[in-house]
C-alpha positions as CSV (number, residue, x, y, z in Angstrom):
1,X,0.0,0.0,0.0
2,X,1.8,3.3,-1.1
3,X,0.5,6.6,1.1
4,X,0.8,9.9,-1.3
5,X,1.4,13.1,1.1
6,X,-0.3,16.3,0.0
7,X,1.3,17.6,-3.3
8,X,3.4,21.0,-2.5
9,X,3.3,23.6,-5.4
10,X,7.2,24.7,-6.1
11,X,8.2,28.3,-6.6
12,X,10.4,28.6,-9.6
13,X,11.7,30.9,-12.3
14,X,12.3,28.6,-14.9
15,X,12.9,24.8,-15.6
16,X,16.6,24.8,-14.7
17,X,15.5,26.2,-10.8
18,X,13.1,23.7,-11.2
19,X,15.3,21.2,-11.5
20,X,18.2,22.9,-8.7
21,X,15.1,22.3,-6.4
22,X,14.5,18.3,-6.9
23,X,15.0,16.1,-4.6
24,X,16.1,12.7,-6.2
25,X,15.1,9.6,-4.9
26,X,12.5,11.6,-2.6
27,X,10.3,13.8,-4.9
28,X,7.4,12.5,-6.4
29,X,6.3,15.4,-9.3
30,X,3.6,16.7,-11.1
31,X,3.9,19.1,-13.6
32,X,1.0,20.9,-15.2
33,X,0.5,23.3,-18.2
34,X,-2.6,24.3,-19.4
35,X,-4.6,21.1,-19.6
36,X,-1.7,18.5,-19.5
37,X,-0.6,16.8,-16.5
38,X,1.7,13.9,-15.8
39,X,3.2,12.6,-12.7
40,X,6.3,10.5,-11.3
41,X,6.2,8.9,-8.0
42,X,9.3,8.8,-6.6
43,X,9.7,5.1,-7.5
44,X,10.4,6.2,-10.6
45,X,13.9,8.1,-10.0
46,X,15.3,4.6,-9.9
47,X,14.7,4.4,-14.0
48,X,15.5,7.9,-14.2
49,X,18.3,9.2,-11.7
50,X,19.5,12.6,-13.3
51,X,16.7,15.6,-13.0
52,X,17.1,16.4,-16.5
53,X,16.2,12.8,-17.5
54,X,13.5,12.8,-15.0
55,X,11.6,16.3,-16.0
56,X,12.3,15.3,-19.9
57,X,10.6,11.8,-19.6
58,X,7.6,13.5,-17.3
59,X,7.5,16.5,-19.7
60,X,6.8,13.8,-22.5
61,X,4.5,11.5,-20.8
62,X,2.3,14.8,-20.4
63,X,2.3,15.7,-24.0
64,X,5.1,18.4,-23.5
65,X,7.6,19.6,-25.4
66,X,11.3,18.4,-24.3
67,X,13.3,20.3,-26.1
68,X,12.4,23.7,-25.1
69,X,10.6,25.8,-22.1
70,X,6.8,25.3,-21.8
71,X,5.1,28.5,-21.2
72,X,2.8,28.4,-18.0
73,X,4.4,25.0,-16.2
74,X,3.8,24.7,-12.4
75,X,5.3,21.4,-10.0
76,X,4.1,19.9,-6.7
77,X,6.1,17.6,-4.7
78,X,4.8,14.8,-3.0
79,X,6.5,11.8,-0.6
80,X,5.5,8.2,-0.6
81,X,4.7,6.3,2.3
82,X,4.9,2.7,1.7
83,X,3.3,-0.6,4.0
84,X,4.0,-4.6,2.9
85,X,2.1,-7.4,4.3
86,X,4.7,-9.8,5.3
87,X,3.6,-13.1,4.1
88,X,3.0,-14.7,7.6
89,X,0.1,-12.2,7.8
90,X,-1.1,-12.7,4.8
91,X,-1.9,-16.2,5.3
């Protein structure tokens, strides 16, 4: 069972703050722009463990462009809190 905290907007003046600002391994991100959206849980830094790499893939799975500034983004940070049932309990 995975626990999402409540997202955190992140003040930033363009993508590279944005990306000074990450927090591999820990950050779970959503960007927005207009009417596109994506997120990475932070699960997904394992895959991905450069910022760049991580905004560029999250930037794409929203529709984004990569290769240049998108007009209008916002970010919110979120954590993961994560349970397993051991599998004496589960029996």
């Amino acid at each position: 069972v995975s626990l999402l905290s409540e997202p955190e907007f992140i003040d930033f003046s363009d993508e590279a703050d944005l990306l000074r600002q990450l927090r591999p391994f820990e950050d779970g991100l959503i960007l927005f722009a207009g009417c596109r959206s994506a997120t990475f849980l932070p699960q997904v830094w394992s895959q991905l463990p450069q910022p760049e790499m991580f905004l560029a893939a999250l930037k794409r799975k929203a529709g984004m462009p990569v290769e240049r500034p998108v007009d209008g983004l916002m970010a919110a940070r979120y954590s993961v809190s994560k349970w397993h049932e051991s599998r004496a309990e589960a029996s």
